[in-house]
C-alpha angles and dihedrals in degrees: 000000000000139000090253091055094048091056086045092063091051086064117091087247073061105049082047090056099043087048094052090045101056094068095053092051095118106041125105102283088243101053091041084059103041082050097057095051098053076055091062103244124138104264094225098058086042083060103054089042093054084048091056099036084058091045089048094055087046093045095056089086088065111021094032106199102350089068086076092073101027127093128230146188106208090241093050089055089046092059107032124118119252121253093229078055109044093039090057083044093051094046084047086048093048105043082039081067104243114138095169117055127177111204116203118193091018095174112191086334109266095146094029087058092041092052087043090055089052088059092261121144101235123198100188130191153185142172095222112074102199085056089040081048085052099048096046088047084053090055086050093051100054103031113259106123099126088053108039133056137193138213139160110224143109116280095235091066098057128114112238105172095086095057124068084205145070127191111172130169113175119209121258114190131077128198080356087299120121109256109209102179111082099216086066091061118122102251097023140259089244099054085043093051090056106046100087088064089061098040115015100194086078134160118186116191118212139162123272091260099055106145108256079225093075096054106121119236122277089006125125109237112210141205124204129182127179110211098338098315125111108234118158137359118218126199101200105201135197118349088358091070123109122161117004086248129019127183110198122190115191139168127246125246122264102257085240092056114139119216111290126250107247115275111280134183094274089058109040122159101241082065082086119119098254135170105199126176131126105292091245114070107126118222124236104251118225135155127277115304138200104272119032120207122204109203126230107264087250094055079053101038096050091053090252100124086115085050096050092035084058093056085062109034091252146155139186131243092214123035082216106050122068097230115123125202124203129178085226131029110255114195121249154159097204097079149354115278119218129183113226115221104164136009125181136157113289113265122155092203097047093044086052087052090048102049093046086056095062104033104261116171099147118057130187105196112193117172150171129185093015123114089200111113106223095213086056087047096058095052089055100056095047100212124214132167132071094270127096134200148177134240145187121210103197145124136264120189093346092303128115111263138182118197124193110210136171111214114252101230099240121259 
């Protein structure tokens, strides 16, 4: 798509075209097209509606129900925040005092839409014009307009002497390939890293595996993770900071979910379920215990796992691997609890042998520690029989180790 397209579907001959199209989201992409041409309409402008009728249904895990009348590149969904995310973010931003935020690498405007909806003045920007066009397609859309502005420039450019806030979230991807070294983000590290001495009420957004060298100094790093899954690290700066480490776990948003209210004082963001603590607590180290609990990748991530350990009287079996032991099963939303029933020294062929014995044919492999595949390992053991089961390939005290654990349903 171009920017030219995009304005193209603003125009009723647009709207015609988007409407048409989201009824044909789902067909084979020939015959939608072929549809919307016997239709009359220009093919290219069919083409870029049926584009954004497919993005939209994708969008709705993370938009809900605003996705139907926002507009989207593929790489600009891929990389949005979530709304579950930016709305936390925008609540933290607000109570943390800021009413002017610059957003630099707004993207489609996930974060710039969310601030503006906590009653923040948003100047948002980006270097590419056909994702700034999106964005400021996305204020139109829902109605943001008087809150929110748009520009295409480079974020070093950018004035910051008239915000009190700073949200910036550097890209990451190249020729639509990941990018891991930060002196290849885009703007770079070095202009990120800066910012918070211009404007201290910073936020800088960064992928899972930033390196805990990088946190700035004095700054909280964050871990969230939606529905188990990592999805974003946040280095909170200035004013903004909290505990020197924070690991956040949220749900995600029903797809049908209608645009929220603004954060009030029922739903504030620090409601979040959140472990917090330095980063660099040591667990006590035992043997192997009754329950094993296996901590949310943001609880790992962020360096908690003592913290955590300490909520449910645990310890590790290994000071380097993120497994906890406990003699109950505390509940817990922290991590998945698991009830040990054997352990023994890891031996393919006894564990064959094992299996076979008892009618295994499906097998759950967790590990941790083990540089066993367990898709590889599978294969190996060649199962057989109507029983499943579940192990877990890890160390203890440095040695080899296979578990075998039933889930414990969650509370």
């Amino acid at each position: 798509m171009t920017p030219e397209l995009l304005a193209r579907l603003g125009t009723p001959d647009g709207a015609t075209a988007l409407a048409a199209a989201a009824d044909l989201a789902d067909a084979p992409p020939l015959t939608a097209a072929s549809a919307l041409r016997a239709r009359g309409l220009d093919p290219d402008l069919a083409a870029a509606a049926l584009t954004q009728a497919v993005l939209r249904r994708q969008a709705r895990t993370k938009f809900g129900a605003d996705a139907n009348v926002m507009f989207f590149t593929r790489p600009g969904l891929e990389q949005a925040t979530r709304s579950v995310v930016s709305r936390r973010r925008a609540g933290r931003l607000a109570e943390g005092g800021v009413t002017r935020l610059a957003d630099l690498g707004c993207g489609v405007g996930a974060d710039a839409l969310a601030a503006a909806r906590a009653g923040i003045r948003v100047h948002a920007v980006d270097a590419d014009p056909l994702t700034a066009a999106v964005a400021s397609a996305n204020v139109r859309a829902l109605g943001l307009a008087g809150l929110v502005t748009v520009s295409c420039a480079d974020a070093g450019t950018v004035d910051l002497s008239e915000v009190d806030g700073v949200f910036c979230d550097p890209a990451r991807r190249r020729g639509g390939s990941r990018v891991f070294d930060p002196r290849a983000f885009s703007p770079s590290w070095d202009f990120v890293a800066a910012v918070p001495h211009r404007v201290p009420r910073t936020v800088l957004k960064l992928a899972p595996g930033i390196d805990h060298g990088l946190i700035p100094a004095g700054a909280e790093a964050e871990w969230v993770s939606v529905d188990g899954d990592l999805v974003e690290a946040a280095f909170w700066c200035g004013p903004l900071a909290g505990a020197p480490r924070r690991a956040t776990l949220l749900r995600s948003d029903p797809p049908s979910a209608s645009r929220p209210d603004p954060p009030s004082a029922s739903r504030r963001w620090s409601d979040s379920p959140a472990i917090t603590g330095s980063g660099d607590a040591t667990a006590p180290v035992g043997p192997v215990r009754r329950y094993l609990y296996d901590p949310d990748p943001a609880v790992v991530r962020s360096h908690l796992v003592a913290e955590f350990a300490s909520i449910v009287d645990g310890t590790l079996a290994d000071p380097r691997i993120a497994y906890v032991y406990a003699d109950s099963a505390t509940p817990t939303g922290f991590a998945r609890c698991f009830e040990v029933t054997e352990a023994m020294p890891l031996s393919v062929k006894r564990l064959r042998s094992v299996l076979r014995e008892r009618g295994v044919g499906r097998l759950t492999v967790k590990k941790r520690g083990s540089a066993l595949e367990p898709d590889e390992l599978r294969r190996s053991l060649r199962l057989a029989g109507p029983e499943e089961a579940t192990i877990v390939l890890t160390r203890v005290d440095d040695a080899p180790t296979v578990l075998f654990a039933t889930p414990v349903p969650a509370a």
